[in-house]
LOTIZA-675166 format. One record per residue: residue in one letter; x, y, z of N, C-alpha, C in turn. Coordinates in pm, whole numbers, plus 32768, in hexadecimal, padded with zeros to 4 digits. Layout:
BEGIN
AXYZXYZXYZ;...
END
This chain:
BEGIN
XB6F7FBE5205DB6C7FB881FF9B664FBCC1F9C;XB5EFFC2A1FCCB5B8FC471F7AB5E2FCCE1F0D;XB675FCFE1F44B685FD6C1F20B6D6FD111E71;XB70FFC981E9EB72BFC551E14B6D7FC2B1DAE;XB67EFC121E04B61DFBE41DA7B5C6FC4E1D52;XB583FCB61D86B576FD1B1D5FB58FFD4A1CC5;XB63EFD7E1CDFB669FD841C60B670FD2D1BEF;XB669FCB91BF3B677FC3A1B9DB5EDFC601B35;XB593FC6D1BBEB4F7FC3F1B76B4DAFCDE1AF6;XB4EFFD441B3EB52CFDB91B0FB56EFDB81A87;XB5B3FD731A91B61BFD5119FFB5EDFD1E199F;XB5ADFCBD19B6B547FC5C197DB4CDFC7F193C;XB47BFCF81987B415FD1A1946B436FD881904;XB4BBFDD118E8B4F3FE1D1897B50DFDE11839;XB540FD821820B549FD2717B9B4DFFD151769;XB489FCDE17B3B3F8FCA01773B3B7FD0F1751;XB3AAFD6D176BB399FE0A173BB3A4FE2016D3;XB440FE1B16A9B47DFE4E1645B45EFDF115C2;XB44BFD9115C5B432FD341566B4CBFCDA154C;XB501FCEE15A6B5A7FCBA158CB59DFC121583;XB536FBED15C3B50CFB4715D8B4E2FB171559;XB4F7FA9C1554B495FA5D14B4B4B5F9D014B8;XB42EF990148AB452F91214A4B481F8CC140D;XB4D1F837144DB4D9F82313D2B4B0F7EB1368;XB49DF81012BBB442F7CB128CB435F72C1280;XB3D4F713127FB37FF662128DB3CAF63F1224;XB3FDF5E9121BB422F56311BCB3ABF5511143;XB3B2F56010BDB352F52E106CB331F4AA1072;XB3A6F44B108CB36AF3CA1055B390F3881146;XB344F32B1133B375F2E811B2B3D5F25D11BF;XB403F2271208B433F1AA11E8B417F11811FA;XB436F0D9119DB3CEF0471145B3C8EFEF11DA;XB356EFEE11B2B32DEF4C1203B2D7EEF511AA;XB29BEE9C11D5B21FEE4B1184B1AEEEAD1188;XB17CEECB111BB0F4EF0610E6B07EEEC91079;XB039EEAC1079AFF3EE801037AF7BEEC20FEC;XAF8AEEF40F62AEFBEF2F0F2AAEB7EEF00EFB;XAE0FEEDB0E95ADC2EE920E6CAD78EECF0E3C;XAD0BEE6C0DD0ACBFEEB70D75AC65EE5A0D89;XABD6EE960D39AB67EE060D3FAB8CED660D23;XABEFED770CC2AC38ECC60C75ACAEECBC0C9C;XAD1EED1B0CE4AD8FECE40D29ADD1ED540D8A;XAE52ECE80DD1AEB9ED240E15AF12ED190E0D;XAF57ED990E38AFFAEDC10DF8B056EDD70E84;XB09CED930EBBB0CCED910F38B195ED630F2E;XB1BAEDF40F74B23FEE090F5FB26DEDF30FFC;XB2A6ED780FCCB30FED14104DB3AAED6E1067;XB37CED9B10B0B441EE1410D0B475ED9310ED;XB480ED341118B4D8ECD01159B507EC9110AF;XB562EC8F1089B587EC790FFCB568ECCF0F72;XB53BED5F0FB1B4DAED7F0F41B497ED590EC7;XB443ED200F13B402ECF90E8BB38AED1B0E9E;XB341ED150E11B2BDED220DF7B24EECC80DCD;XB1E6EC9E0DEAB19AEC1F0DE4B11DEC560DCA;XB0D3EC310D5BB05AEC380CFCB00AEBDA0CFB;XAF6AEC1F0D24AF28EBA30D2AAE9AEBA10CD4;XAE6AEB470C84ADDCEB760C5CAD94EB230C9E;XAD1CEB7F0CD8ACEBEB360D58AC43EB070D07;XAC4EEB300C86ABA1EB220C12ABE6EAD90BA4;XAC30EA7C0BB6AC82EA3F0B4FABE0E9F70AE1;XAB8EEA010B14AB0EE9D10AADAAC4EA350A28;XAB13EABC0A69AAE2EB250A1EAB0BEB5209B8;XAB74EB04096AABB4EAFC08DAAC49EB8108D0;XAC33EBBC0939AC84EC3D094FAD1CEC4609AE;XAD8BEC270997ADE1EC0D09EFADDFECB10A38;XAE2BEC7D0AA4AE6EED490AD7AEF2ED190AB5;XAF1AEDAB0AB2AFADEDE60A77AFE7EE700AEE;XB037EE230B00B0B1EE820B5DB10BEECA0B42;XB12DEF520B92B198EF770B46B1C6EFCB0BCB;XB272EFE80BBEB2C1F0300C2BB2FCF0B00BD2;XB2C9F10C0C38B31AF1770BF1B36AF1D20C64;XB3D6F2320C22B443F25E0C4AB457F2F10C2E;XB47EF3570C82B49FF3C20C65B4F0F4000CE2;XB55FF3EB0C9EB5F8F4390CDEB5F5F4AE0D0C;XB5A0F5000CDDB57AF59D0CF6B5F5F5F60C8B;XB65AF5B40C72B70FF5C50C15B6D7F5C80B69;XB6EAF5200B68B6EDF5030ADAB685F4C30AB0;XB619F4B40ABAB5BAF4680A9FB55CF4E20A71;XB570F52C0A6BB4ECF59A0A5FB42CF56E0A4A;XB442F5630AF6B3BDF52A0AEDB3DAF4AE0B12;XB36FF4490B38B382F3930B40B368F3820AD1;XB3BBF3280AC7B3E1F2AC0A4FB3A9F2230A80;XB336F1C20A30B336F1540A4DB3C8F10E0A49;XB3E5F0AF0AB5B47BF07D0AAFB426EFBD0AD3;XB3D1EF9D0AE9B3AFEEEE0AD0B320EF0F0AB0;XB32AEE920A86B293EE6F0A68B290EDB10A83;XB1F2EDBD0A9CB1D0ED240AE6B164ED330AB7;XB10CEC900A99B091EC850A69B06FEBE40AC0;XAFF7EBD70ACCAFB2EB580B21AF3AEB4D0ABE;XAF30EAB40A88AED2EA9E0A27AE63EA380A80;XAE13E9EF0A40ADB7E9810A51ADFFE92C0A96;XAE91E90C0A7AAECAE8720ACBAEBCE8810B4D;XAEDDE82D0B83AEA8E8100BF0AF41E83A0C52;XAF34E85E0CC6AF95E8A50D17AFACE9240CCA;XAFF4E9990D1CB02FEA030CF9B0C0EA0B0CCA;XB0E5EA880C92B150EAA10C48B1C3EAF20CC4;XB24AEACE0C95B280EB350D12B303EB640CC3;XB324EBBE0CC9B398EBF70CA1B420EC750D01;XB48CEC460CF2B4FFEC930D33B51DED460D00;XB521ED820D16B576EE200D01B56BEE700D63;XB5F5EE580D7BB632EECB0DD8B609EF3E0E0B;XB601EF7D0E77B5AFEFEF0E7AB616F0340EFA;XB651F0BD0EC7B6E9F0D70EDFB68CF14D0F52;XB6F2F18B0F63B6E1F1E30FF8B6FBF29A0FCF;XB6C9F2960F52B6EAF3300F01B669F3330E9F;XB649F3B70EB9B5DFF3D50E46B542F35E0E71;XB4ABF3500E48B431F3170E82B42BF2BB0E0B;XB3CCF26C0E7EB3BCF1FA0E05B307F1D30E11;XB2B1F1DA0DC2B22FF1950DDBB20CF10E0D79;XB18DF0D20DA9B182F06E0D44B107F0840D0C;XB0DCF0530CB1B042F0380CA4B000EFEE0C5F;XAF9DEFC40C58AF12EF1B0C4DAEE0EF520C05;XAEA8EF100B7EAE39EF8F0B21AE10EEAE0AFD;XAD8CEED10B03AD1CEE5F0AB6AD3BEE5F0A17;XAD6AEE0B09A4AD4BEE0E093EAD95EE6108DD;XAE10EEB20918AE64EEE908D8AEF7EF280921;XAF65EF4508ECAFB0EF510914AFCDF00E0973;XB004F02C09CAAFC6F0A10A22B046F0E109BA;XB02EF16B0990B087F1C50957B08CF24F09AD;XB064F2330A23B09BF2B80A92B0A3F2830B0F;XB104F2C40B4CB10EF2950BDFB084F2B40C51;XB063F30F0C16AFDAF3330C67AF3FF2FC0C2C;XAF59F2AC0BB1AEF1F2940B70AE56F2590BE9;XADE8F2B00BC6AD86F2970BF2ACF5F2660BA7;XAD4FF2440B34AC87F2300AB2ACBFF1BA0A9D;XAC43F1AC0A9AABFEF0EC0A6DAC35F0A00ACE;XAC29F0D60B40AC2DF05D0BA1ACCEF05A0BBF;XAD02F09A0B8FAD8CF0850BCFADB5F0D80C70;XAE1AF0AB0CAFAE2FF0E70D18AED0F0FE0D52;XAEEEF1310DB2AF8BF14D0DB4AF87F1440E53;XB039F1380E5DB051F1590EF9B08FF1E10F18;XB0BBF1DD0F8CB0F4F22E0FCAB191F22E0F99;XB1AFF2B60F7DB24AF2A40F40B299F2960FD2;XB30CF2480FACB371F2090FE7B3E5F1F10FC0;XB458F1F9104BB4CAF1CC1024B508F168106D;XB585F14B106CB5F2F0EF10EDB60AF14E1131;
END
């Protein structure tokens, strides 16, 4: 028994030696569940169960709606993310919710900006914020 084993282990750290091993690379984006981001005046929370997306202004007194936006990049044809929806939640009373698809190719993020509409997927000034890219 040990004369089998021996060689195996033998084999193995010849391997790992050589550099012949490699793991494989991590996934950029992970896959969708419910996530929820936020800013000082709202939240932006993406329902995988129907995909949809739901906008909230949580300072509806502060004259300033938030503005949502989903963006997309195929890694192919998109060169770069492309905003592909946009959502806004004003003063009225309850939140806003909206449907788009969110396919199982190429990442998808969203993001909440206070008082104006977000023009990058990673946008971080004036209070805006983003999620974690994702797919199906």
């Amino acid at each position: 028994m040990l004369k089998k084993i021996m060689p195996a282990a033998a084999v193995a750290a010849a391997v790992m030696s050589t550099g012949l091993v490699s793991a494989a690379p991590a996934s950029a984006a992970t896959a969708a569940a419910n996530m929820t981001i936020s800013t000082g005046s709202g939240t932006m929370q993406f329902i995988d169960d129907g995909d949809v997306f739901k906008i909230c202004d949580t300072a509806p007194n502060d004259g300033s709606p938030v503005f949502g936006a989903v963006f997309y990049n195929s890694y192919w044809d998109t060169s770069g993310h492309k905003r592909v929806m946009t959502i806004l939640d004003s003063s009225d009373s309850g939140c806003n919710k909206k449907g788009y698809n969110i396919g199982n190719s190429g990442v998808y993020t969203f993001v909440i900006c206070p008082g104006e509409w977000p023009t990058s997927a990673y946008q971080n000034s004036r209070g805006c914020t983003h999620s974690r890219e994702f797919n199906e």
